[in-house]
N, C-alpha and C positions, 0 to 999 in steps of 0.2 A: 504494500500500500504506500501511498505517497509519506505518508507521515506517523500514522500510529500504527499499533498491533493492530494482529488479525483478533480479532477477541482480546480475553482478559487476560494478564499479567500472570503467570503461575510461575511456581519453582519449578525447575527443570531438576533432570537427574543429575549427578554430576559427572558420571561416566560419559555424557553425553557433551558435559560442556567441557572436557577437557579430550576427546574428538576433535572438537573447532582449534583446542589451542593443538594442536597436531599437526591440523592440515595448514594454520596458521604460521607456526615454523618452517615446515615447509615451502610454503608460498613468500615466507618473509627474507629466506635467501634468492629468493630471483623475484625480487623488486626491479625493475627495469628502472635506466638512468633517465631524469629529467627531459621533458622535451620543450619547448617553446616555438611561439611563432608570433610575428609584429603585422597586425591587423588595425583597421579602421571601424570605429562604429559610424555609423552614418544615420542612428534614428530620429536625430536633434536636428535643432538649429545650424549646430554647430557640429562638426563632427570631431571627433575624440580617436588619436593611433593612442595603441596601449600593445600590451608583449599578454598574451595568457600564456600561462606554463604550468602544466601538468609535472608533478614529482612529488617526494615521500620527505615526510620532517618526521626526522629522528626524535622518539618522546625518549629520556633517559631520568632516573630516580636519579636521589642526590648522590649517590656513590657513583652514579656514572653507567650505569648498569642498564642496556637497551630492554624498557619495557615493551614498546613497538613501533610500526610505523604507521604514517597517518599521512592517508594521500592528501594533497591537496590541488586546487585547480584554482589557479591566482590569477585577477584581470590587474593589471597596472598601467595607467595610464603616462604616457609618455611628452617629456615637454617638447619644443621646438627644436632640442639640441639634441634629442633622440633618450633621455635621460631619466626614469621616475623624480617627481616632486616632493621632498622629503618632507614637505610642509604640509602636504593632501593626508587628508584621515586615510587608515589604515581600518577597513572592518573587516571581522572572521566572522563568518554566516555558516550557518548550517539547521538543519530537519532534526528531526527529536527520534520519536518512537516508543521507547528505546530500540534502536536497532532498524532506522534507516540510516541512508545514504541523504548525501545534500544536493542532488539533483534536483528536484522539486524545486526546491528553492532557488536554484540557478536558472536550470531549461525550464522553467513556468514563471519564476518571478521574477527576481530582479537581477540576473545576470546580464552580462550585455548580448546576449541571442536568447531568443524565445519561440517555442513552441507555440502558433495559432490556435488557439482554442479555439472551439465553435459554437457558442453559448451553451448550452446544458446539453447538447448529442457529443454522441462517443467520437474523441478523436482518432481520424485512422492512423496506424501508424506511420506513413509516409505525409505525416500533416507537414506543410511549410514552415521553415525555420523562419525570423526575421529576425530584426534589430529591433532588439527591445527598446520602446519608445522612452518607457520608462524606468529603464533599468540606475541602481543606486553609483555606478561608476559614475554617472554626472556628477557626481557630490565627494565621491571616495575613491578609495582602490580597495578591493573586493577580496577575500581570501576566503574559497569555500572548501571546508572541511569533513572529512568525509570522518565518524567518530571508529576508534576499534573495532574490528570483527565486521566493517562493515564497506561496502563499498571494495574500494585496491586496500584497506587498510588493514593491517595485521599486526598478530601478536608477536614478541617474538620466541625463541624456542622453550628457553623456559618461564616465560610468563605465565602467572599466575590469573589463569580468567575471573577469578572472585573478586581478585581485587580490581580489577577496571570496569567489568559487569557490575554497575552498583553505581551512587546517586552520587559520592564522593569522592571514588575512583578515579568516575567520566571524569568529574571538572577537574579532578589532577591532572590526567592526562590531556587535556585540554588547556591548559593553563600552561603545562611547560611547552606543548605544540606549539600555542602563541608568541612562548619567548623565544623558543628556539626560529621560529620563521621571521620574527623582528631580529634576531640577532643577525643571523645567515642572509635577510635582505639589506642591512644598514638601514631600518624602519623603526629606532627607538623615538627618536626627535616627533615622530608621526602623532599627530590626533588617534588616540586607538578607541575603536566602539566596537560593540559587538548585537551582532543580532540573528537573535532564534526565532523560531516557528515549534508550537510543540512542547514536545519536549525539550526540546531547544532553549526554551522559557529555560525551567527546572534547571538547565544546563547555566544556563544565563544567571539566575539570582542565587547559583552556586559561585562562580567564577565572577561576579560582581563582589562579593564578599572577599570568597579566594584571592584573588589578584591582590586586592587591595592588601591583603594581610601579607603580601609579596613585595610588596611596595610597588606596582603596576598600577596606575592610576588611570582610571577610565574617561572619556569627556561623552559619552552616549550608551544608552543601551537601548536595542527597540528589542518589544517582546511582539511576536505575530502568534496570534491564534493561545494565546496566553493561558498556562494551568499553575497555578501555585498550591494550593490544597488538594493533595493526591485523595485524600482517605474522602473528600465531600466530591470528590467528582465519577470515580472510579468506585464507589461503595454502595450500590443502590440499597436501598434501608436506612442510608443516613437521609435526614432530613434536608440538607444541603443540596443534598444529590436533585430530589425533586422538584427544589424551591431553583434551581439551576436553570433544570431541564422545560421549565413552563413557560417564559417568552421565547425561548426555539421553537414549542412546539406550537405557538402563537404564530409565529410567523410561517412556522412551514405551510401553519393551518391556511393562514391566508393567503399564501402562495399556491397554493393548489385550489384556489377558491371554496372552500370548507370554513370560513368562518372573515372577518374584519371587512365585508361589502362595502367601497367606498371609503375605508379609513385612510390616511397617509399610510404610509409601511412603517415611518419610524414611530409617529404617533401610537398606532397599534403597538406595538412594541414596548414602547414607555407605559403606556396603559395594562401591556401584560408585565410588567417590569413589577409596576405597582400593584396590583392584585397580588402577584407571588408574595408581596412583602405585607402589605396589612391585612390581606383576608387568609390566604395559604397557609401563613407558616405560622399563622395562630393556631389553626384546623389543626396542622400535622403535629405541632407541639404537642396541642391538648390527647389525641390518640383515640382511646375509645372512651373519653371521657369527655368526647364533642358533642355527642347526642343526636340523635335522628335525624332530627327536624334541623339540626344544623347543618351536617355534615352533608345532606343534599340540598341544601342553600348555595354551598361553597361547592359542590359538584355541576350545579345547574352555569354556575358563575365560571366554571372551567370547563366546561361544553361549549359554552358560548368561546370561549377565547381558543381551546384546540379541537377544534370539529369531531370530535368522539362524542359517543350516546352517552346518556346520562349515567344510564343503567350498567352499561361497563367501565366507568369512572367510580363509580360507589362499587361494584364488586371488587374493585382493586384499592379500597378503602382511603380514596384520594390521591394513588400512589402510581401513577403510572410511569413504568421507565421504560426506556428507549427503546428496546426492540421490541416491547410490545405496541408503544406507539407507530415506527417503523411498520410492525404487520397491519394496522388495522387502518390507519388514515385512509389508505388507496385501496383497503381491500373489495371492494365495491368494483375495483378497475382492474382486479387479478394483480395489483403491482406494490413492490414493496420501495419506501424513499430510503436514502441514503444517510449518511450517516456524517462525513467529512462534508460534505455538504447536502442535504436535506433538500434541495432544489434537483437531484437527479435521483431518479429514479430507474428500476428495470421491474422485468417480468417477477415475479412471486417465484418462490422455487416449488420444488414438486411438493405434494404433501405427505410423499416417504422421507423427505429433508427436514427435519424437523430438530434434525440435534440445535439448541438455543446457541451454544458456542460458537460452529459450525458460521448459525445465521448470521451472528452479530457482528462476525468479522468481513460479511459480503457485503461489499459498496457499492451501488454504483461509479458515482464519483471518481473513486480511485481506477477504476477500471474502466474509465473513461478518459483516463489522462498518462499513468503512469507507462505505459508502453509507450506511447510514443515520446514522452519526455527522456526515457531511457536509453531510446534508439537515436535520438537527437544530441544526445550525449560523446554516447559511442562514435558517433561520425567524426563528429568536433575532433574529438581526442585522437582517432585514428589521421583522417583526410586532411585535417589543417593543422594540429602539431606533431602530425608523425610518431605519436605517442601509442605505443602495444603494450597494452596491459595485459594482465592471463585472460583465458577466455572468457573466466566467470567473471561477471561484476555484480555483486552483491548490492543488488539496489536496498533489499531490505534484508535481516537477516534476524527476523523473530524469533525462530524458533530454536536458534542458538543463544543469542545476545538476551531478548526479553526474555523468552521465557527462564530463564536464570539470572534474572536481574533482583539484585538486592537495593529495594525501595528505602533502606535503611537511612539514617543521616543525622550526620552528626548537627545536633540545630544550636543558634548562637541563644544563650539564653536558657535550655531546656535541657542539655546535655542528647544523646543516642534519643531517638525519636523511629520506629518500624514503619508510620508513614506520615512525610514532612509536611508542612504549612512552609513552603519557601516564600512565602510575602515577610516573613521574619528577615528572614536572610537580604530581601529586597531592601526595605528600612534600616535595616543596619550599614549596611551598603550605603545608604544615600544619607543617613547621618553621621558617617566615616568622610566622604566625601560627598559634602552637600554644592559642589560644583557641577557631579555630575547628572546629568538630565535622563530621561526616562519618557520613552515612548512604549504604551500600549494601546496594541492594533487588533479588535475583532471581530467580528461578523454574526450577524444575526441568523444566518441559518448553520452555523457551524454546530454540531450536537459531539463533538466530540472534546472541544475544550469550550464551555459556554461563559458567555458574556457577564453573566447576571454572578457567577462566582468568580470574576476576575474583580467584578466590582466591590463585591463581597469582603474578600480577603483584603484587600489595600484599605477599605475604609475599617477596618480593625486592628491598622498598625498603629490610630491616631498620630500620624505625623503633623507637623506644624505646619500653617500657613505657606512659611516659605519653601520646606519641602515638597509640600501640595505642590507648588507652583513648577516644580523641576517635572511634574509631571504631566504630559499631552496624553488623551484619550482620543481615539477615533477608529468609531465606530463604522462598516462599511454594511452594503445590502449585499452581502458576501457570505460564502460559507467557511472548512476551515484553511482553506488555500484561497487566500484573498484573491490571488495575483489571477485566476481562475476567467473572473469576471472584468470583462474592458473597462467598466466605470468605475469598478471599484480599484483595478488597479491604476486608471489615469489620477483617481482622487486620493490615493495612498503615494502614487510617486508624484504628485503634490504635497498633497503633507509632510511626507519623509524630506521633502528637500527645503521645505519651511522650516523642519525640528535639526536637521543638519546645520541651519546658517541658525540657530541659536547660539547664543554663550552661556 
């Protein structure tokens, strides 16, 4: 998938995760040498030569000792004298998962070449490449990072996979990946930002903290598609979880015409925003101590907002999560919506398919996009930098990496935590260095990191005024791959170049 698991998060065997580190050793001696090549983008006004170069940054512990390598695929823009600008920000971008690749976020969003999308129908995989109109190299130089075990990136022989599979692992190795490619490009001098999608976030308000306790001082961080409370998003039965999921399912609602006739989209929205909060999350507090005559008060008042019967909203005692919502909106049409974004949809599967795990991990979405962003990739890397990687590229790699991912973390404040609240780590971060600024980006039909808990979690870090203010929200008519939809990426690579020329 483009960005998250197939399904939910499990432990994996460990016979099976040290497999990966095996074929990982193996693959980590014939890492092929760097390749490059000096290109024009042409999507602007103006057009911009820059050198991309595909190659591996050595991650090494403090002894010295090669824990792995970490492809990366760098755009750097080139001055008049043929030269990089040491003065231009430096950002590391990359996809979550755990256990994607950062292609998505390149070949779909903001790299400088981009995959056509076709508004909500499946792209074929010979879709047309172009120049991204709105790609972030007009502001930066770009470093997209592909995390361990994933992608060309590898462990090496005797690496230990426990310890980089894990929530503070990743941003170790991430963190020295960073130093090591500013050291090896002469890139310290550089504006350095960073920006995730995903888990990517998670990745981000680790390494926001990180860094800083490295003395790496940040001047940006954008978060896209933003999760910080693993256990209210990822936990159906907490009450978080449903108070989340009910302006997405507002919107899908009214996207498919099932419910909001005539409303604005973003109004709706705000309006199912505020329902989840003063009538919902009374309901769900209170439990079976809400009473009859209430409890289908507050079910009739969320029929009206996610186009479901009343009568299957009270059987689910106000509680409905996502693949059940997924099965039933379109069921009337044999079709079930998606998931990364909630705006595409496909055919229902059989009704011998019924494993819930099985379902919850089928997207349309992702299966609308990820092939050919993949194969748009491979070209790049072969055709114009001469670059042969192994045969495999590991766009996503679940069911090695996630499903043995230890959710664990060390939290500032709270000590060893089994599943984090990273908006802690966020706040501590920006009252370490209240210099640096904070962009969060996300989307109304995204169901897989939703809106309404990104908003959740920061307004209970109580930051001050002036903190507040380091931080930009914008919201798109988007799912969880913004870059996805033309309007929302031309008003995202607006805003992004608005939140770049800040101080």
């Amino acid at each position: 998938m483009a960005d998250e698991e197939r399904g939910a998060a499990t432990t994996g065997a460990p016979e099976q995760t040290r497999d990966y580190a095996v074929v990982s050793a193996q693959r980590a001696r014939e890492v092929p040498e760097g390749a490059s090549a000096r290109l024009t983008w042409s999507g602007g006004d103006a057009p911009i030569d820059y050198e991309a170069r595909a190659a591996h940054v050595e991650v090494r512990d403090d002894a010295g000792t090669l824990v792995g390598q970490m492809f990366s695929l760098s755009y750097v823009a080139l001055g008049e004298d043929g030269r990089p600008d040491p003065a231009r920000p430096v950002t590391f971008a990359y996809n979550g998962g755990p256990g994607s690749s950062s292609v998505p976020i390149n070949f779909g969003g903001i790299g400088p070449r981009r995959v056509r999308p076709d508004g909500m129908r499946h792209v074929r995989a010979d879709a047309p490449v172009e120049d991204n109109p709105h790609t972030l190299l007009v502001d930066s130089d770009v470093v997209f990072l592909d995390a361990l075990g994933t992608g060309w990136s590898v462990l090496a022989e005797d690496a230990d996979p426990k310890k980089v599979f894990c929530t503070d692992g990743d941003a170790d190795a991430f963190a020295r990946a960073i130093c090591a490619w500013l050291t090896d490009n002469g890139r310290w001098s550089s504006p350095l930002y960073l920006y995730g999608e995903s888990y990517g976030t998670v990745r981000n308000a680790a390494l926001m903290r990180l860094l800083g306790e490295r003395g790496v001082q940040l001047t940006g961080v954008v978060m896209l598609s933003a999760v910080f409370n693993i256990a209210g998003l990822i936990n159906p039965g907490d009450d978080l979880y449903y108070l989340g999921m009910m302006p997405t399912f507002a919107a899908t609602a009214q996207f498919f015409g099932k419910a909001g006739a005539g409303v604005d989209e973003d109004e709706w929205f705000d309006r199912a925003m505020a329902f989840a909060e003063d009538e919902l999350a009374g309901a769900l507090l209170r439990g079976d101590r809400l009473g009859e005559e209430r409890e289908r008060a507050v079910a009739r008042r969320m029929s009206e907002f996610i186009g479901l019967d009343v009568e299957h909203i009270l059987s689910r005692r106000l509680r409905v999560d996502l693949l059940d919502f997924r099965r039933h909106l379109l069921a009337d049409e044999g079709r079930v919506c998606g998931r990364l974004d909630t705006r595409f949809s496909s055919d229902g599967p059989s009704p011998m398919q019924s494993f819930d795990t099985w379902l919850a991990g089928e997207d349309a979405a992702d299966d609308a996009l990820e092939g050919a962003w993949v194969r748009a990739f491979r070209r790049f890397c072969a055709d114009e930098l001469g670059y042969r990687g192994p045969a495999r590229y590991l766009s996503n790699n679940y069911d090695k990496v996630n499903a043995s991912w230890d959710w664990g973390h060390e939290e500032p404040g709270l000590g060893r935590v089994a599943t984090p609240n990273m908006a802690l780590d966020v706040a501590v971060a920006l009252r370490r260095n209240p210099t640096c600024k904070l962009a969060i980006i996300g989307g109304r039909y995204d169901a897989a990191t939703t809106w309404w808990n990104v908003v959740h979690d920061m307004s209970h870090q109580f930051l001050s005024a002036e903190l507040k203010g380091r931080v930009s929200w914008y919201r798109y008519g988007c799912g969880h791959m913004a870059y996805v939809d033309a309007d929302a990426l031309a008003a995202m690579g607006r805003d992004v170049h608005e939140f770049y020329g800040k101080r």
